[in-house]
N, C-alpha and C positions, 0 to 999 in steps of 0.2 A: 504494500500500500504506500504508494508514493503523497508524502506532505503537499498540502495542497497548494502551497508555494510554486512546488514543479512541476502539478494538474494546471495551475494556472497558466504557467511559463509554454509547456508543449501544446496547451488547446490555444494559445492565443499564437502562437507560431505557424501551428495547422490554419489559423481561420485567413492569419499573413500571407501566406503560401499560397492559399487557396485562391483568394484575392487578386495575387499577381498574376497564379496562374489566369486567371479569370479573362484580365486583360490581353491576355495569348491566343484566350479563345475567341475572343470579340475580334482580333485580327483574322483568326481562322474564319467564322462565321460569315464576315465578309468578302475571306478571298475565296475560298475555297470552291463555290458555286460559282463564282467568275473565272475560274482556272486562271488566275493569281497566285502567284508564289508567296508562300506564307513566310518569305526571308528576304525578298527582293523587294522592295526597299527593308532594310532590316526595322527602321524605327515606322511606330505607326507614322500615316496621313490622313489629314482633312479629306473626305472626298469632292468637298466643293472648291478650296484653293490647291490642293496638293501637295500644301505645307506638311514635310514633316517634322512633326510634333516629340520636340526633347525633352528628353527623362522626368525633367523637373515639372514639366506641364502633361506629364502622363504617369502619373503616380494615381495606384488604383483607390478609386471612391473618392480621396480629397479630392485631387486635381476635378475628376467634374462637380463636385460641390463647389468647391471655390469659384471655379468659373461661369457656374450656374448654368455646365453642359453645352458652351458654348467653345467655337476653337477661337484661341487666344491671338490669331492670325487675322481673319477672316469676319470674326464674329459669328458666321453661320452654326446653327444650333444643332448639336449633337442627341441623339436620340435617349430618352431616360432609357434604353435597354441596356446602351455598354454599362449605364451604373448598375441595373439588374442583372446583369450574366457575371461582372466581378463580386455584388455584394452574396449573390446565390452559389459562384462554386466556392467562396470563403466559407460560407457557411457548412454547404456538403463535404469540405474538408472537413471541418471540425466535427461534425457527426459522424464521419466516416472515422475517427480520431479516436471518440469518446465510444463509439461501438466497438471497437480494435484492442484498445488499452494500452496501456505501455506494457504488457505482459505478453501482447501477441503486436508488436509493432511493426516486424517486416511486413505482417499483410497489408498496413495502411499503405504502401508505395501504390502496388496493382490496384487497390480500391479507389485509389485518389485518380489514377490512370482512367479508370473505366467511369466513373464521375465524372470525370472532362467528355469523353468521350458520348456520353448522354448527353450533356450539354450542348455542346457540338451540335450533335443530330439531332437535336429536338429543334433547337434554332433555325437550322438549316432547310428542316422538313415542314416549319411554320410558314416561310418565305418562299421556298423553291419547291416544293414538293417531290424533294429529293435526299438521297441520305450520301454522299460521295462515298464512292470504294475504300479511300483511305479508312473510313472512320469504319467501314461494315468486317471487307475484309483483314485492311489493317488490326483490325479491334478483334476480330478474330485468329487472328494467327499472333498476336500483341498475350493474347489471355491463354494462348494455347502453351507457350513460353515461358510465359511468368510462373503457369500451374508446373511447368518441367522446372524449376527454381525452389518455385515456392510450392509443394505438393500439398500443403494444407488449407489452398485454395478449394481443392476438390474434397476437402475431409481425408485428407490421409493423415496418419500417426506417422510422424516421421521430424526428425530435426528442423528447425528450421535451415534454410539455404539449404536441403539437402543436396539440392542439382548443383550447388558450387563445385561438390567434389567431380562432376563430371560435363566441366564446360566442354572437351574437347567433343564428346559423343555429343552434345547440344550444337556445336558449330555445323558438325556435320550434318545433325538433324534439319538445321536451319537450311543450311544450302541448298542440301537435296531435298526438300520439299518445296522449295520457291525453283530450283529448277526446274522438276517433276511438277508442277502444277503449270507452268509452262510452256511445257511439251505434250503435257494432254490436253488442257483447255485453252491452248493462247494464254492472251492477258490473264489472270487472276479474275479479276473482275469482269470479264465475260463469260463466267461460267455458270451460267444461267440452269445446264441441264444437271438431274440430280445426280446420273450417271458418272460425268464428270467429276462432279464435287466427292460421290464416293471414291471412285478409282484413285483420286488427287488423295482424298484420306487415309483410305487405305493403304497406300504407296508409304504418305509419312507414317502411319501405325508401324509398317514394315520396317522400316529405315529406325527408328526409336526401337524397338524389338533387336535389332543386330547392331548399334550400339551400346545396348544397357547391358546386352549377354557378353559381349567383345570388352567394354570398358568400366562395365560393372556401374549403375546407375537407378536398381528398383526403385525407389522411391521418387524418384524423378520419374521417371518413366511411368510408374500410374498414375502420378496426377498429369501429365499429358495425355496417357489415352483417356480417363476420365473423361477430361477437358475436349481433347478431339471428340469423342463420342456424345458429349451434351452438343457438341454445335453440331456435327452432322444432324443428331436426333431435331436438335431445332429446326434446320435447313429442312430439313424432307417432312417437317409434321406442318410448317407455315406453308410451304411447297403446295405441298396436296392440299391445303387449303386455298392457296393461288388457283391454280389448275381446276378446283371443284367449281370455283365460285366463277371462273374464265365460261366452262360448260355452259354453264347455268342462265351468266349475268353477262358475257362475251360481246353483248349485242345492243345497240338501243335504235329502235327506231322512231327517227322522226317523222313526222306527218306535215308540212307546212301546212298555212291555212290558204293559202294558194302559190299560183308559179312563182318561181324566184329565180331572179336573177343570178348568176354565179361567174366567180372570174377566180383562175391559178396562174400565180404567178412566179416564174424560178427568183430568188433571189439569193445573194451570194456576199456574205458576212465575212468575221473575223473567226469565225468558228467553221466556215466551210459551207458548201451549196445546201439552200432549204429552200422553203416556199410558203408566199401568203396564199391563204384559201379566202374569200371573202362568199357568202354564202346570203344574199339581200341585207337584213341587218344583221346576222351571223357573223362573226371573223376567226378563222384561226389563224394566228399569228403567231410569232415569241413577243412574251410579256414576261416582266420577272417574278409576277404574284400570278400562274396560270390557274386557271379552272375548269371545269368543265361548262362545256356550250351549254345551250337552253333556247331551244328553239321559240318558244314563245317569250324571247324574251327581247326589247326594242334594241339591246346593244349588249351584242355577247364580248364573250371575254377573248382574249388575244394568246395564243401560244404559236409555238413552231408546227409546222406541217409535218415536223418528222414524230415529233410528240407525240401525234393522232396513233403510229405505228411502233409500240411497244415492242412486236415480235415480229418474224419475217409473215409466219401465217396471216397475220391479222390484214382485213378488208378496209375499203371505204367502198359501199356503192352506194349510185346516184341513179337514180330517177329520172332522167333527161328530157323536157318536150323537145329541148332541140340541143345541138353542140356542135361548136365550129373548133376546130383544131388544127391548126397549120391552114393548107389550101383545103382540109377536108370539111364537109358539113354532114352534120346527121339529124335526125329526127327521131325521134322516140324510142329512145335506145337507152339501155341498162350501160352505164359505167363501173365497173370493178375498179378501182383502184387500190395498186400495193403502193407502197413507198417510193418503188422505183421507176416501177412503170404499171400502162394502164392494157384492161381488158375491155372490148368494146362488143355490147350484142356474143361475149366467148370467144371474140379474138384477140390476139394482142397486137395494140397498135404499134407499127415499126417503129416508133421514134420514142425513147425510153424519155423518163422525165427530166434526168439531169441534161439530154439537150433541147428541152422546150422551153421557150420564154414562156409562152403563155397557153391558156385556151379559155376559152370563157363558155356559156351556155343557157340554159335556164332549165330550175328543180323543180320537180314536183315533191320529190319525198328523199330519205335518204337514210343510210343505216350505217351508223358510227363504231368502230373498234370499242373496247373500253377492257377497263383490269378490274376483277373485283377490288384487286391490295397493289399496291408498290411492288415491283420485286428487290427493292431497297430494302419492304420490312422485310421477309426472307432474309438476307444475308444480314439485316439487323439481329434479327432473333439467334442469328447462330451464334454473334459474337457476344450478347449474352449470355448464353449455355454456355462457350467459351470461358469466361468470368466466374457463372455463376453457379453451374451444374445445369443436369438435366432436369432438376425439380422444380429447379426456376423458370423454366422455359414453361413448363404446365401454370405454374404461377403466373406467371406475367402474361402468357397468353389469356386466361382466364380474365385475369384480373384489366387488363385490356380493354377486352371485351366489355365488362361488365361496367368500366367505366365511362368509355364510348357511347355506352346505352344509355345511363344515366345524364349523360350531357345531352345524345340527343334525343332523349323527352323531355330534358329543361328546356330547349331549346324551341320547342315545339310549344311548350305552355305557355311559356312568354311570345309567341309568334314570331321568333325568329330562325325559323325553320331551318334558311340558310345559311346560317351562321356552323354548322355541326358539319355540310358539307366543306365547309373550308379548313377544316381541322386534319389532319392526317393521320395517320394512325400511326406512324415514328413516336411523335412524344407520349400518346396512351402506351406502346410499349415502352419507353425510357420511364415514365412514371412505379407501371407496374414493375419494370426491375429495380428502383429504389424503392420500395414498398416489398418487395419482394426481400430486399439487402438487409435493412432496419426491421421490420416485423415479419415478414414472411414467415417463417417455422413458428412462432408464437400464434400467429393468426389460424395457422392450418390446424397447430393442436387443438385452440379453443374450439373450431369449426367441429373438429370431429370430437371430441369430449363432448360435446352440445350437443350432438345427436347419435350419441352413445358409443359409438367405435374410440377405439383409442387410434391416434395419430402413430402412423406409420415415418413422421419427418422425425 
């Protein structure tokens, strides 16, 4: 029992820490989804002068109190969130702190890791409705590591640092799985199929198995497969949950309430060839806050033309009274549209999209791609179970869920229906895994003491 002298000294260091980290993340949160180097300018900037902003006018929580959130350049006003993302991961530091102890303290690194890392992608997934690979798969092969270090992430009896004594079998483990993943799915973060993601797993299971027997590392070594196997188990249970709900919900058809006007246009960014859709007062666009359309509605919302097509399967067909395209004209013809190119009446028209400027037309109806879920949250939930076990993945899913539902019937009494559509399901799971971190095994005991079973956590 440490004097509370030193309780005081380590929890106010944690909240310190937290805090700065905090300020790290607010640089993240804004470059990251602009594929922005999170080093390049190293000190923050103003986004409206470019000034960047020295040490002493970016000290976390004074400096925007003092300057009442305004840049000291410029004057333009800075958003009360950066003070919200520094004073919140200070705070999840120190509860992550005071949950740990000074008795079990190496855990606190990996939990403070994975803390940011929620932060990150809940902020991310609020504005872009997106979770970047860094934070999914990084965070997952981040917690898969730490459990090969630290094995009492996963519940193992074992020293702490037990993986110290075998960093060389861990070097190895490291390489040849970022290799091996590689070589089976391309990028990392293109490995969308579960197939993939197991072989990629399986490969590292193997490769951990013949260094732990080679260099002698048991304890390390189960809390990696542990860890590996909470994330696969997450990836393929969120998975089949993508996939059921693609079946089901894959489709929406709109009905105009008469013809419409329609015009596609190539256009060509700093991010590479897309296209506007403009559909009467419908638009798809890139927007940085996108959402989905709503055909009855006088001014839809703006995202990219490649956004419509999550997967190579997925459609766009139109309804056509008429369509001109190049020198060609048609009349009452079904449009198939993939991503790349078009199907016209079941043929395909010779001229692929990336070399069309334009075509224009007019709609009668039309029927839109759509995802039940992100395939973000997917590779989100794995780097939980990563973290946090396989119990927690039942947890936070659950718990998700359950809270998802709850906001949107709040949201419906108060009659703002669409407020629940704009919320993503990233931070319902980042909640239920801090919820899951601080009360989760208490919660599930009382659940099941309360209706008679004894808790199996």
């Amino acid at each position: 029992m440490l004097p509370r002298a030193y309780e005081l000294l380590f929890s106010t260091f944690a909240f310190i820490l937290g805090a700065n980290i905090g300020s790290f993340l607010n640089v993240c949160i804004y470059r990251m989804p602009r594929e922005l180097s999170v080093n390049k300018p190293k000190r923050s900037f103003c986004p409206s002068c470019q000034y960047q902003i020295p040490w002493y006018h970016n000290l976390p929580l004074i400096t925007w109190l003092l300057l009442r959130g305004r840049c000291a350049n410029c004057g333009a006003k800075f958003s009360v969130r950066y003070f919200g993302v520094e004073l919140l991961t200070g705070l999840l530091f120190l509860a992550v702190w005071r949950s740990v102890t000074i008795v079990n303290w190496p855990l606190a690194l990996p939990y403070w890791i994975f803390a940011s890392l929620l932060v990150v992608a809940t902020f991310i997934d609020f504005d872009f409705f997106i979770i970047p690979d860094e934070i999914t798969w990084g965070g997952t092969i981040a917690g898969c590591f730490l459990s090969y270090f630290i094995p009492q992430m996963m519940e193992v009896s074992a020293p702490y640092l037990a993986g110290m004594a075998s960093i060389l079998p861990g070097a190895i483990l490291a390489f040849g799985c970022i290799w091996m993943g590689n070589k089976i799915g391309g990028p990392i973060g293109n490995m969308r199929s579960p197939g993939l993601f197991g072989l990629w797993s399986l490969a590292a299971v193997a490769l951990a198995l013949i260094s732990s027997h080679l260099l002698g590392a048991p304890h390390a070594t189960s809390g990696l497969l542990r860890s590996f196997g909470s994330a696969a188990f997450g990836y393929l249970l969120l998975w089949g949950v993508v996939e059921a709900g693609k079946k089901a919900f894959g489709k929406k058809k709109m009905q105009l309430s008469a013809p419409a006007p329609f015009t596609w246009t190539h256009t060509v960014s700093e991010y590479g060839d897309d296209a506007d859709l403009v559909i009467g007062d419908i638009s798809w666009m890139k927007e940085e806050n996108p959402s989905k359309p709503d055909a009855n509605s006088e001014r839809g919302r703006l995202i990219q033309w490649s956004e419509i097509f999550s997967r190579d399967s997925d459609q766009l067909i139109l309804h056509c009274k008429s369509l001109k395209i190049e020198a060609d004209s048609f009349e009452d013809v079904v449009v198939v549209s993939h991503c790349d190119y078009l199907l016209i009446d079941g043929k395909r028209y010779p001229t692929d999209l990336d070399h069309l400027k334009t075509f224009s037309g007019v709609v009668t109806n039309l029927v839109i791609p759509r995802e039940a879920m992100g395939f973000g949250d997917v590779k989100f939930i794995a780097a939980i179970g990563a973290f946090l076990g396989w119990k927690s993945v039942l947890f936070t899913l659950c718990s998700a869920s359950c809270i998802g539902a709850v906001i949107g019937v709040f949201t419906i009494l108060i009659g703002k229906r669409e407020w629940s559509s704009k919320i993503p399901f990233g931070p319902y799971l980042a909640l239920g895994a801090l919820i899951w971190f601080f009360f989760g095994p208490d919660l599930v005991a009382w659940y099941f003491q309360s209706i008679g079973f004894e808790s199996a956590m």
